[in-house]
ChimeraX commands (.cxc) that place a marker at each C-alpha (Angstrom):
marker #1 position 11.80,-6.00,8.22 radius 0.5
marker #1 position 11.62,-2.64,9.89 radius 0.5
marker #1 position 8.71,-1.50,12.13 radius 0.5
marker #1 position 6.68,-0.02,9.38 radius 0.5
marker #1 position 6.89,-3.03,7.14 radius 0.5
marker #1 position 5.55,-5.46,9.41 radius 0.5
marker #1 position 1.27,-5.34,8.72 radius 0.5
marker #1 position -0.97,-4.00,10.99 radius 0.5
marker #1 position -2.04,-7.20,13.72 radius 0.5
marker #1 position -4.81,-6.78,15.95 radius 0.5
marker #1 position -3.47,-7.39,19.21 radius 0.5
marker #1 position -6.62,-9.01,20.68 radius 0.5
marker #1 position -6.67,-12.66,19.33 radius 0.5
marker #1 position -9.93,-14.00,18.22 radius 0.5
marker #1 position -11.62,-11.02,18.93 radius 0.5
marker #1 position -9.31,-8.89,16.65 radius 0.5
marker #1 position -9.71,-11.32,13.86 radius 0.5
marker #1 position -13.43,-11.72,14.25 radius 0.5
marker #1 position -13.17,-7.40,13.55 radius 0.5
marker #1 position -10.86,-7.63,10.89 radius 0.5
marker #1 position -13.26,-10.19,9.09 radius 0.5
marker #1 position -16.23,-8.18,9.51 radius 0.5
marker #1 position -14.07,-5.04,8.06 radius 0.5
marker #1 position -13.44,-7.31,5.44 radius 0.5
marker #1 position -17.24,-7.92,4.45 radius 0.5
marker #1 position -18.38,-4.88,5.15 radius 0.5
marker #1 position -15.74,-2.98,2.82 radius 0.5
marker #1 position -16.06,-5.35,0.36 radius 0.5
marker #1 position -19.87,-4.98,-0.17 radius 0.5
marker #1 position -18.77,-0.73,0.00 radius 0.5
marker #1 position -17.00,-1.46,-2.75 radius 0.5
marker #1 position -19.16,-3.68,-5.12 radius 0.5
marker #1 position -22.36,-1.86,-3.87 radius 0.5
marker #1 position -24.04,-3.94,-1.36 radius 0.5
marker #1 position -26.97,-5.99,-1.79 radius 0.5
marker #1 position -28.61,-2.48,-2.95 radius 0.5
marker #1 position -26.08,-1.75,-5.58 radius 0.5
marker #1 position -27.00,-5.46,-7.08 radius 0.5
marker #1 position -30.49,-4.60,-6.87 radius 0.5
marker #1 position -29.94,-1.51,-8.61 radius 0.5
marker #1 position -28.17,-2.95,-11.33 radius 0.5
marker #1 position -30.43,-6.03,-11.69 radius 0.5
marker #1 position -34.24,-5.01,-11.56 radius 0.5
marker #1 position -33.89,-2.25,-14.59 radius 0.5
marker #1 position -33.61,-5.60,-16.27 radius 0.5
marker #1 position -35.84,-7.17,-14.71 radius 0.5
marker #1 position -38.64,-4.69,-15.56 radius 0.5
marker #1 position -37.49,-4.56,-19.34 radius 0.5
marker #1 position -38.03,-8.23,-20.16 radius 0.5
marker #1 position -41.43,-8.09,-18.00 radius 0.5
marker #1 position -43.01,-5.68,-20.07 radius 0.5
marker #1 position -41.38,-6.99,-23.11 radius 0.5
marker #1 position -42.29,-10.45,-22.91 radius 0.5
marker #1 position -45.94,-9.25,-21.81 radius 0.5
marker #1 position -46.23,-6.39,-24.69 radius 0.5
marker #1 position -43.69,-7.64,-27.07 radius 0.5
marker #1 position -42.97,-3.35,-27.11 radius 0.5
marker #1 position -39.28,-2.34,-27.07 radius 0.5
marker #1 position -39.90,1.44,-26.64 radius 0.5
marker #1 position -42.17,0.73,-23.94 radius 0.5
marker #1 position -39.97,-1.55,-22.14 radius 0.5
marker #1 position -36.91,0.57,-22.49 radius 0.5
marker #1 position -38.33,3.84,-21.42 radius 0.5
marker #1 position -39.85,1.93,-18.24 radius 0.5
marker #1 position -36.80,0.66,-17.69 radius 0.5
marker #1 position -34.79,3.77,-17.58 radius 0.5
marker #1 position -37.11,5.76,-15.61 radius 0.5
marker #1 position -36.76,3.17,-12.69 radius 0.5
marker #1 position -32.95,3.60,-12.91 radius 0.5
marker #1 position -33.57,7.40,-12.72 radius 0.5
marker #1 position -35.57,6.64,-9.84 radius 0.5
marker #1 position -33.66,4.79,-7.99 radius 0.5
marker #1 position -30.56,7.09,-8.65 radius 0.5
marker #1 position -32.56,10.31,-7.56 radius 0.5
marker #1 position -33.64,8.16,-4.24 radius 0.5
marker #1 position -29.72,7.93,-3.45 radius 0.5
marker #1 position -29.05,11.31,-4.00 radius 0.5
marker #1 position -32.23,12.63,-1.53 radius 0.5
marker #1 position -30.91,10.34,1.15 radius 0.5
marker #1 position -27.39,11.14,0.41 radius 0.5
marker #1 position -25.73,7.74,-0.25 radius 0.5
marker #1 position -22.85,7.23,-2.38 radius 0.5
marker #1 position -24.89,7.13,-5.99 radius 0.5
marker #1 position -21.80,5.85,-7.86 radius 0.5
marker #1 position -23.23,2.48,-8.11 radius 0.5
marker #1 position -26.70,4.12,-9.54 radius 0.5
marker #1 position -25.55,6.20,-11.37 radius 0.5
marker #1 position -23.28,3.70,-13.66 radius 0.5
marker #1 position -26.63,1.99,-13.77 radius 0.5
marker #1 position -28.04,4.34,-15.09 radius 0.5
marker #1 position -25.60,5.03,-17.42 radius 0.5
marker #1 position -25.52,1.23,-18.64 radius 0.5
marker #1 position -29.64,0.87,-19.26 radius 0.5
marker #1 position -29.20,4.27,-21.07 radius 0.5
marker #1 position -27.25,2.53,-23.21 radius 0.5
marker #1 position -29.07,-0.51,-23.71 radius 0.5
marker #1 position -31.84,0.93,-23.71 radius 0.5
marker #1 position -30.95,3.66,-26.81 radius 0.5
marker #1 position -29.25,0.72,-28.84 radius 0.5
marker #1 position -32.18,-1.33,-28.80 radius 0.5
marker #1 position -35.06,1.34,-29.81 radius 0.5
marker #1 position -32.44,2.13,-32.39 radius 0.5
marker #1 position -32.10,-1.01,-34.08 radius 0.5
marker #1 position -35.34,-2.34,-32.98 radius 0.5
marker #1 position -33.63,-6.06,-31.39 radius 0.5
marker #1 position -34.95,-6.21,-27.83 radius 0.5
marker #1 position -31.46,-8.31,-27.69 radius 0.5
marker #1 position -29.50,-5.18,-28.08 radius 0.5
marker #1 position -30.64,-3.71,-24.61 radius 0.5
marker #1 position -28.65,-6.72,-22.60 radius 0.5
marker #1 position -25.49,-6.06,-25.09 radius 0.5
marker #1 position -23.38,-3.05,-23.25 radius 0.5
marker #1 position -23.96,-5.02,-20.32 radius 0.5
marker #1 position -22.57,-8.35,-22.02 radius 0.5
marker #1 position -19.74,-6.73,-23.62 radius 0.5
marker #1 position -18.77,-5.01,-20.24 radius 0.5
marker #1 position -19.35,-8.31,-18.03 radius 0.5
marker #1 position -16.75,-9.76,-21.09 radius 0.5
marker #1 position -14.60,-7.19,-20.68 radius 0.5
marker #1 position -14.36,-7.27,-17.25 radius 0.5
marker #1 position -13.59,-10.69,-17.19 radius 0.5
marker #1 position -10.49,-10.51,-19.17 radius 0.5
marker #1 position -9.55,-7.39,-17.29 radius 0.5
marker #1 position -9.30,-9.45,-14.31 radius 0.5
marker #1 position -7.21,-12.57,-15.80 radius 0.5
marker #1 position -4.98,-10.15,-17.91 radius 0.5
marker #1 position -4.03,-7.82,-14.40 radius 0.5
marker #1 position -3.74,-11.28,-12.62 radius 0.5
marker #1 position -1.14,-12.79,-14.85 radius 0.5
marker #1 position 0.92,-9.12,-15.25 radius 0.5
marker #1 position 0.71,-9.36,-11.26 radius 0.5
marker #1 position -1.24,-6.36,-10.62 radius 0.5
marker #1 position -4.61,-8.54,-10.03 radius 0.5
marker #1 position -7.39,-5.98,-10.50 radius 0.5
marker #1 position -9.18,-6.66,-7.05 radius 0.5
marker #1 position -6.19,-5.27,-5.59 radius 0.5
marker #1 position -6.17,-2.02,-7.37 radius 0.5
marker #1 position -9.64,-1.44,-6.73 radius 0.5
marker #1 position -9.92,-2.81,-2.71 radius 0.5
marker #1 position -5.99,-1.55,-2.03 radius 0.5
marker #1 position -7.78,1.83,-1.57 radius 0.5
marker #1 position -10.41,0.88,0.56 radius 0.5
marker #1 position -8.17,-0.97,2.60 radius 0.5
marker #1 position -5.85,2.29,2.96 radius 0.5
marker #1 position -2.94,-0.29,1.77 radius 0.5
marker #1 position -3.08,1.35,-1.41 radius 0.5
marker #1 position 0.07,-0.83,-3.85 radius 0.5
marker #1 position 1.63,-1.98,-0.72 radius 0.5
marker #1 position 0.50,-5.16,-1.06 radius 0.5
marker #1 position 2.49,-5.77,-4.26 radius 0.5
marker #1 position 5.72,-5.18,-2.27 radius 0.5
marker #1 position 5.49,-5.61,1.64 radius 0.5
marker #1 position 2.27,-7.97,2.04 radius 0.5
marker #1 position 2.82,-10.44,-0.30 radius 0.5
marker #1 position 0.37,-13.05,1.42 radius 0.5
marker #1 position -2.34,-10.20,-0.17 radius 0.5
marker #1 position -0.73,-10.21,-2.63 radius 0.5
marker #1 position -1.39,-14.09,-3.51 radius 0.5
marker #1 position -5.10,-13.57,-2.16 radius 0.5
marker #1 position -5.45,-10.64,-4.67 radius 0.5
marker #1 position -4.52,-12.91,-7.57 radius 0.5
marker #1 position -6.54,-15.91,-6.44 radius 0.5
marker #1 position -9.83,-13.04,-5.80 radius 0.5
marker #1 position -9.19,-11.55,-9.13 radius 0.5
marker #1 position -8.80,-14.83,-11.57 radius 0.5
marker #1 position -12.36,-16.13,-9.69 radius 0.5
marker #1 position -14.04,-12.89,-10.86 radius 0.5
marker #1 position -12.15,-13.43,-13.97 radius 0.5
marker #1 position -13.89,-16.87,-14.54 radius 0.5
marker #1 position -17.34,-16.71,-12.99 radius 0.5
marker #1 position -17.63,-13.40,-15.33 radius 0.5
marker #1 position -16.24,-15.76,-18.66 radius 0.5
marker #1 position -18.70,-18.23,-17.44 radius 0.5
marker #1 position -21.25,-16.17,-17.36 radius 0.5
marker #1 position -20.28,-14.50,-21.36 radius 0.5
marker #1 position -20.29,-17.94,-22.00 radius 0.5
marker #1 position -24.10,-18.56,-21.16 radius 0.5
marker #1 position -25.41,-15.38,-22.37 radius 0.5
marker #1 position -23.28,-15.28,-25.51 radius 0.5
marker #1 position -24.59,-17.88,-27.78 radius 0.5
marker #1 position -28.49,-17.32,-26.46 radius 0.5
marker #1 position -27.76,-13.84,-27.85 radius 0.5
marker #1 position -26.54,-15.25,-31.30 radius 0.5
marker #1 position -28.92,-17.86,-31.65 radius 0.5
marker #1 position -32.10,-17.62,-28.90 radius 0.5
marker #1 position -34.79,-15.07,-28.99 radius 0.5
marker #1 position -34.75,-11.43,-26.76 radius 0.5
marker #1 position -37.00,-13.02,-24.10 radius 0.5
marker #1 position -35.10,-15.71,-23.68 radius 0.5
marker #1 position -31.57,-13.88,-23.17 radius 0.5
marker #1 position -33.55,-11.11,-21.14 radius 0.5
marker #1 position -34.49,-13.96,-18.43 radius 0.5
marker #1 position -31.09,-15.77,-18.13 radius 0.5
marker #1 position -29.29,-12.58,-18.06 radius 0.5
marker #1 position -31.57,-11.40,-14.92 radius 0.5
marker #1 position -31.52,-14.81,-14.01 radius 0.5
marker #1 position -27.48,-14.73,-13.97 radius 0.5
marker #1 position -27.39,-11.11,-12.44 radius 0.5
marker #1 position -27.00,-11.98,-8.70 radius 0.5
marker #1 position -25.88,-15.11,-8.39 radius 0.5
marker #1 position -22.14,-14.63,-9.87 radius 0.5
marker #1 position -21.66,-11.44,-7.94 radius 0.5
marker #1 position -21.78,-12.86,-4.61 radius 0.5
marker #1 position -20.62,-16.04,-5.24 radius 0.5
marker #1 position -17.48,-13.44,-6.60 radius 0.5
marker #1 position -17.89,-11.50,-3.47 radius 0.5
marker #1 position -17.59,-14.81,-1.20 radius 0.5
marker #1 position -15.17,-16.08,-2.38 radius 0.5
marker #1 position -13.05,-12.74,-2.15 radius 0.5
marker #1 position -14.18,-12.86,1.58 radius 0.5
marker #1 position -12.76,-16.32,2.03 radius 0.5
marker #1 position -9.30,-15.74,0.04 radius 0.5
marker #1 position -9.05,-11.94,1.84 radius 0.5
marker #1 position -10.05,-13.51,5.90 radius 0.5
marker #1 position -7.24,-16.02,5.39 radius 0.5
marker #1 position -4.60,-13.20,4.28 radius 0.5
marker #1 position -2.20,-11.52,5.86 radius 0.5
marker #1 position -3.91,-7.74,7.43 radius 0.5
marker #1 position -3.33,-5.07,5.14 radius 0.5
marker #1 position -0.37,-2.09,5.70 radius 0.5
marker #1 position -2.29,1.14,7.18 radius 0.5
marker #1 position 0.01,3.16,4.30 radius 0.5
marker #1 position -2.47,6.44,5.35 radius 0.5
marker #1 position -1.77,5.76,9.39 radius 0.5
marker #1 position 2.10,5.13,8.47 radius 0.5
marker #1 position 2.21,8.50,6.69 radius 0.5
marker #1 position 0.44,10.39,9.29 radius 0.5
marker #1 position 2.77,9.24,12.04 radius 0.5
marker #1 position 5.78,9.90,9.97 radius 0.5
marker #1 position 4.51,13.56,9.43 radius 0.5
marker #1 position 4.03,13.80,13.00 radius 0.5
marker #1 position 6.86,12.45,13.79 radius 0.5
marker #1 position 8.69,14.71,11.62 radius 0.5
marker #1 position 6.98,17.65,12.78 radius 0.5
marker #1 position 7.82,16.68,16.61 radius 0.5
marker #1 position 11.39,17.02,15.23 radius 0.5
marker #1 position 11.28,20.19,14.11 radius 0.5
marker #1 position 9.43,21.49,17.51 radius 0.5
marker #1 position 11.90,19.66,19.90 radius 0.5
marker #1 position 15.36,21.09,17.27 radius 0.5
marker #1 position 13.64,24.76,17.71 radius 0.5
marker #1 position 13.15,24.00,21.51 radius 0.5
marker #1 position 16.92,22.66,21.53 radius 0.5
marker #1 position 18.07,26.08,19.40 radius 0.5
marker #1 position 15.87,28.14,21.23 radius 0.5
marker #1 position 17.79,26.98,24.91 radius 0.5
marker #1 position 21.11,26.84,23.54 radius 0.5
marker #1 position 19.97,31.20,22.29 radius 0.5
marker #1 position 19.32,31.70,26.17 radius 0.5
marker #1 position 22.92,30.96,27.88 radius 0.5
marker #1 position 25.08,32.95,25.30 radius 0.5
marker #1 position 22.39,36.10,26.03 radius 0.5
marker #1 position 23.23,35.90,29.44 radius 0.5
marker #1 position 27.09,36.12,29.25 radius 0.5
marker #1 position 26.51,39.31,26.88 radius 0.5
marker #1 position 24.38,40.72,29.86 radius 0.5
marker link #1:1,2 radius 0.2
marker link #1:2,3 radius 0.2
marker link #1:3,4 radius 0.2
marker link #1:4,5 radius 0.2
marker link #1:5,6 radius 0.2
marker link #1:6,7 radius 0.2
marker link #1:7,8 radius 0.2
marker link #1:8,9 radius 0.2
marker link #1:9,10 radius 0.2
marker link #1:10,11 radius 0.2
marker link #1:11,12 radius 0.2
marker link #1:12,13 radius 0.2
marker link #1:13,14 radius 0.2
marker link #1:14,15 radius 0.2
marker link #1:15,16 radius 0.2
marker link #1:16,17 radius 0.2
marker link #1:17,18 radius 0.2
marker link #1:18,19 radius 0.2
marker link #1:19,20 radius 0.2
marker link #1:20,21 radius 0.2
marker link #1:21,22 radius 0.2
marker link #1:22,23 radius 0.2
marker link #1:23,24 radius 0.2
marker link #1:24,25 radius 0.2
marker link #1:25,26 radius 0.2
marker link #1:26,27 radius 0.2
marker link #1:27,28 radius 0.2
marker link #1:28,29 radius 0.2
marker link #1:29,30 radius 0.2
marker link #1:30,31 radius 0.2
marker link #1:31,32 radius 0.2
marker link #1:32,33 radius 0.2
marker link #1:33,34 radius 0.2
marker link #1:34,35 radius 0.2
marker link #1:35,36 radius 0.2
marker link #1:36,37 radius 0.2
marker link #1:37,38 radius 0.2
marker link #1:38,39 radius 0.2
marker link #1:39,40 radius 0.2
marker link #1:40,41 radius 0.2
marker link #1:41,42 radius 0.2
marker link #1:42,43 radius 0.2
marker link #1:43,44 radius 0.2
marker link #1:44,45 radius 0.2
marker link #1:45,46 radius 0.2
marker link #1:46,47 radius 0.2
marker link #1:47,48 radius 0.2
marker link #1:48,49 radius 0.2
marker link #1:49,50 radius 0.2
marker link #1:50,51 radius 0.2
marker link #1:51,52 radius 0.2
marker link #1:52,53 radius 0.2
marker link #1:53,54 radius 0.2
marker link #1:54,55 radius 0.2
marker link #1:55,56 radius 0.2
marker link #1:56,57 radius 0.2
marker link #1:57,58 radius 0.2
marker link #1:58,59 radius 0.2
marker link #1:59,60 radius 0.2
marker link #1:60,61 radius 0.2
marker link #1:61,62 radius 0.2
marker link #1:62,63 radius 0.2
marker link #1:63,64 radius 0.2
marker link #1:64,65 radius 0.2
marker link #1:65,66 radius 0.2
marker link #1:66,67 radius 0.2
marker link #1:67,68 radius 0.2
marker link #1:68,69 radius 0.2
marker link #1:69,70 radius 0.2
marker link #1:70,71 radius 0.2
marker link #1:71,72 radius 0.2
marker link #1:72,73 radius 0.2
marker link #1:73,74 radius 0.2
marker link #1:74,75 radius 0.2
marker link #1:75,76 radius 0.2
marker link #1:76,77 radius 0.2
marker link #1:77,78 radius 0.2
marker link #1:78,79 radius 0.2
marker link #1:79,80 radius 0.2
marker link #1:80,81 radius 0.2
marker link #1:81,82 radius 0.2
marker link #1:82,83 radius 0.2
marker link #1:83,84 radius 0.2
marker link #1:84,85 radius 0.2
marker link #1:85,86 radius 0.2
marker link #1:86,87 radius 0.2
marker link #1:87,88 radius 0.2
marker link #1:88,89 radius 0.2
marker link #1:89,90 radius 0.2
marker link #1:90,91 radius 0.2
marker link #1:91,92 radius 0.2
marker link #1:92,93 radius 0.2
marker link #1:93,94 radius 0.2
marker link #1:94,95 radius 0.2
marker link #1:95,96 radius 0.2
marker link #1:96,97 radius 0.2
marker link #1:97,98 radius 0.2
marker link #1:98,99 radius 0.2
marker link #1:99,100 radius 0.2
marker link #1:100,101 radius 0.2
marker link #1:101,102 radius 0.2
marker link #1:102,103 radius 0.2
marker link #1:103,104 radius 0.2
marker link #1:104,105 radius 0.2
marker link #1:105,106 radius 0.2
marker link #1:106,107 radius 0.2
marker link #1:107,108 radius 0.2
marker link #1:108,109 radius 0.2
marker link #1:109,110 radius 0.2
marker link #1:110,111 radius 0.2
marker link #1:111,112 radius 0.2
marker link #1:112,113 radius 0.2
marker link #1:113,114 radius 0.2
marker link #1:114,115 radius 0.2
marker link #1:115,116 radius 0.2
marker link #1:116,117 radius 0.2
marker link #1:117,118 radius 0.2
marker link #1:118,119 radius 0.2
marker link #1:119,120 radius 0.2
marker link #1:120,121 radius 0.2
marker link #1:121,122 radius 0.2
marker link #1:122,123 radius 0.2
marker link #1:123,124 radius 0.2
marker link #1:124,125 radius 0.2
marker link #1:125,126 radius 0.2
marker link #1:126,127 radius 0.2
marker link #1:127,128 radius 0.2
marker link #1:128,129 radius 0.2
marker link #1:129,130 radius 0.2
marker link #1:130,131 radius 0.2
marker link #1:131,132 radius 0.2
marker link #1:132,133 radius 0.2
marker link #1:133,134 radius 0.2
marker link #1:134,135 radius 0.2
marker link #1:135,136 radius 0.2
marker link #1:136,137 radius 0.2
marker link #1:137,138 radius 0.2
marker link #1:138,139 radius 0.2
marker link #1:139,140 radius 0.2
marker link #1:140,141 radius 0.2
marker link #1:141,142 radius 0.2
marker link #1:142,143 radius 0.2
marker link #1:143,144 radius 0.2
marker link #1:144,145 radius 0.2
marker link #1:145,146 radius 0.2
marker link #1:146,147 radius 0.2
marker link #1:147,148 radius 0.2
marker link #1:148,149 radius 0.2
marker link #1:149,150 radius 0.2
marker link #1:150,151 radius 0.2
marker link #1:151,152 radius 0.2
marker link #1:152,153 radius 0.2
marker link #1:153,154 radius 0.2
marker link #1:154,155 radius 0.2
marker link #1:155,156 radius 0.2
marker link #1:156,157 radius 0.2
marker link #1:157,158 radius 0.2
marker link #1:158,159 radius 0.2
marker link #1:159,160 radius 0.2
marker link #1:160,161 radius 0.2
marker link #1:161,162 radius 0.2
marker link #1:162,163 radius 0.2
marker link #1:163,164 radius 0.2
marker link #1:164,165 radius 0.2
marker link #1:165,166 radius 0.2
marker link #1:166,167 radius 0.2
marker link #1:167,168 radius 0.2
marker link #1:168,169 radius 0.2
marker link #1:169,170 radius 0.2
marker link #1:170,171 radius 0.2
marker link #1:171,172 radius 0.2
marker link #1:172,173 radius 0.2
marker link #1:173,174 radius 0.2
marker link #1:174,175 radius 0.2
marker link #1:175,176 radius 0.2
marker link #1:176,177 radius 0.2
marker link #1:177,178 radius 0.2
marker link #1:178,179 radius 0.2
marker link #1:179,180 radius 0.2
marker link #1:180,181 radius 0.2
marker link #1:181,182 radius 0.2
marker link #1:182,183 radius 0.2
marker link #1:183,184 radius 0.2
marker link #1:184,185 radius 0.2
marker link #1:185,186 radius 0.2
marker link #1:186,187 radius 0.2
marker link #1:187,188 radius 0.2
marker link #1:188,189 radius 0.2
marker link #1:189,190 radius 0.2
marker link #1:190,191 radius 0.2
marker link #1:191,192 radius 0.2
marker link #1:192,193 radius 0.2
marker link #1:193,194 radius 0.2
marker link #1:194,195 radius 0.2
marker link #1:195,196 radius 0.2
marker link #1:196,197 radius 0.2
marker link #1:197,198 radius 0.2
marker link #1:198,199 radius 0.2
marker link #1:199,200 radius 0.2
marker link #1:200,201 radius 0.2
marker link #1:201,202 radius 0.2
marker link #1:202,203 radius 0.2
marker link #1:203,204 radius 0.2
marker link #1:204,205 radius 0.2
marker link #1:205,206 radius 0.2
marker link #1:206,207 radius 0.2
marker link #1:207,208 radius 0.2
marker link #1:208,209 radius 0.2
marker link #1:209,210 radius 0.2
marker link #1:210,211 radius 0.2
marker link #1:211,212 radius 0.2
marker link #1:212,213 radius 0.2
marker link #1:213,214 radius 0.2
marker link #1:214,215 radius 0.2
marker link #1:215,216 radius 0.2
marker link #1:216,217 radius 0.2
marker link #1:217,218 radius 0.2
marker link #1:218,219 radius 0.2
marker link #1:219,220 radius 0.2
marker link #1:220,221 radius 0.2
marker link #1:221,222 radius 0.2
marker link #1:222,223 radius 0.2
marker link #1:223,224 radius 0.2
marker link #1:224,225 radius 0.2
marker link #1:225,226 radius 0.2
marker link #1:226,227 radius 0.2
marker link #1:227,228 radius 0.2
marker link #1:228,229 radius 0.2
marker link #1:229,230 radius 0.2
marker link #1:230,231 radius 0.2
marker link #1:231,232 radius 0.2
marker link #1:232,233 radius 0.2
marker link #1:233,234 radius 0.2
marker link #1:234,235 radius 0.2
marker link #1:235,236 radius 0.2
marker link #1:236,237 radius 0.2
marker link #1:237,238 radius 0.2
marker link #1:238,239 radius 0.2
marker link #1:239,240 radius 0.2
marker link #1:240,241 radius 0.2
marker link #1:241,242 radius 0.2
marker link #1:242,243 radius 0.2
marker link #1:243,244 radius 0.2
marker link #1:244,245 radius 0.2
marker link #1:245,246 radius 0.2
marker link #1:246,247 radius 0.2
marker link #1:247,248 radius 0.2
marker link #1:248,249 radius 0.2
marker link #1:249,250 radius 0.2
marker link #1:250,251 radius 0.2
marker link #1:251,252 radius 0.2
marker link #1:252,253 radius 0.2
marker link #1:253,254 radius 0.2
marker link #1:254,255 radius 0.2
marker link #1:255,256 radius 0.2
view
């Protein structure tokens, strides 16, 4: 194993590794949107079944709902934070909210959501068993490790895989609540186990991705190793011009 296939290591013990964990948590919740991005995603929801189950109105509920998303998206974009989180949001309660003044089942407004969460789900198992686990492609990135994990960190490798197939099953678990209440219960009853089942799964995802990624291997700086091979390469190039440019000087002065 050269020098640049050996991962990154802290060289400060506990300390280091007490870092390296809180990098851990705090890219994670960068990339699943923090405590905020849940919000975001869960009280559009939350403010459609309210009003529903209170005025039994669908238009009413949807258009309240959507306007809060709005909201909330403008907020991010006046104070400047990343509004990809909001904005997909957004995008899902449009959705929901068009399909069900459209066919006039309050159910319909949780089903984009359902169908994504389901999709998701086998998303995650399917990448896990063709050994490009899903939670690597999107935290490989984040990590600057981009793929290398697949080939020269293979302890994140493993962690990927175990992240990705718990995603893969809390989200199944959680089709397989909402699911049948959608077939067979009533639209207030869905609309309060789906809010009900917004938070809970992600972070119980998100902790257990902490656990699996704290006990991995540190991920290969792919960025830092490309910078320093570009500088590296560049230092070259100065010291052979240096070399070329001495070598010029001698043979000038024998002419003379």
């Amino acid at each position: 194993m050269t020098s640049l296939d050996k991962p990154i290591v802290d060289q400060q013990g506990t300390g280091g590794d007490a870092d390296a964990s809180a990098a851990t948590k705090a890219a994670l919740f960068e990339a699943f949107g923090g405590v905020r991005g849940m919000v975001e995603t869960t009280v559009p929801g939350l403010v459609f079944v309210a009003i529903f189950t209170a005025k039994r109105d669908i238009h009413t509920a949807a258009i309240a709902a959507l306007g809060l998303s709005l909201l909330m998206g403008v907020a991010r974009l006046l104070r400047k934070d990343t509004v990809k989180h909001a904005f997909s949001g957004v995008f899902g309660v449009a959705i929901g909210a068009v399909f069900a003044m459209m066919t006039g089942d309050a159910k319909n407004f949780h089903l984009p959501g359902m169908l994504y969460t389901l999709g998701l789900a086998v998303a995650y198992i399917v990448t896990s068993l063709a050994g490009y686990p899903l939670l690597g492609l999107i935290l490989g990135p984040v990590f600057k490790e981009n793929l290398s994990w697949r080939t020269r960190n293979p302890g994140r490798k493993v962690a990927y895989t175990k992240a990705s197939w718990a995603w893969g099953l809390i989200l199944l678990a959680k089709s397989a609540i909402l699911f049948p209440l959608y077939w067979w219960g009533d639209a207030t009853e869905l609309g309060w186990v789906k809010v009900a089942l917004g938070i809970p799964p992600m972070l119980l995802s998100v902790y257990l991705t902490w656990i699996f990624l704290a006990k991995a291997p540190p991920p290969i700086d792919v960025i830092a190793e490309m910078e320093a091979a570009e500088a590296a390469e560049a230092a070259g190039r100065a010291e052979g011009a240096e070399s070329a440019k001495d070598e010029l000087v001698p043979d000038a002065s024998r002419r003379l």
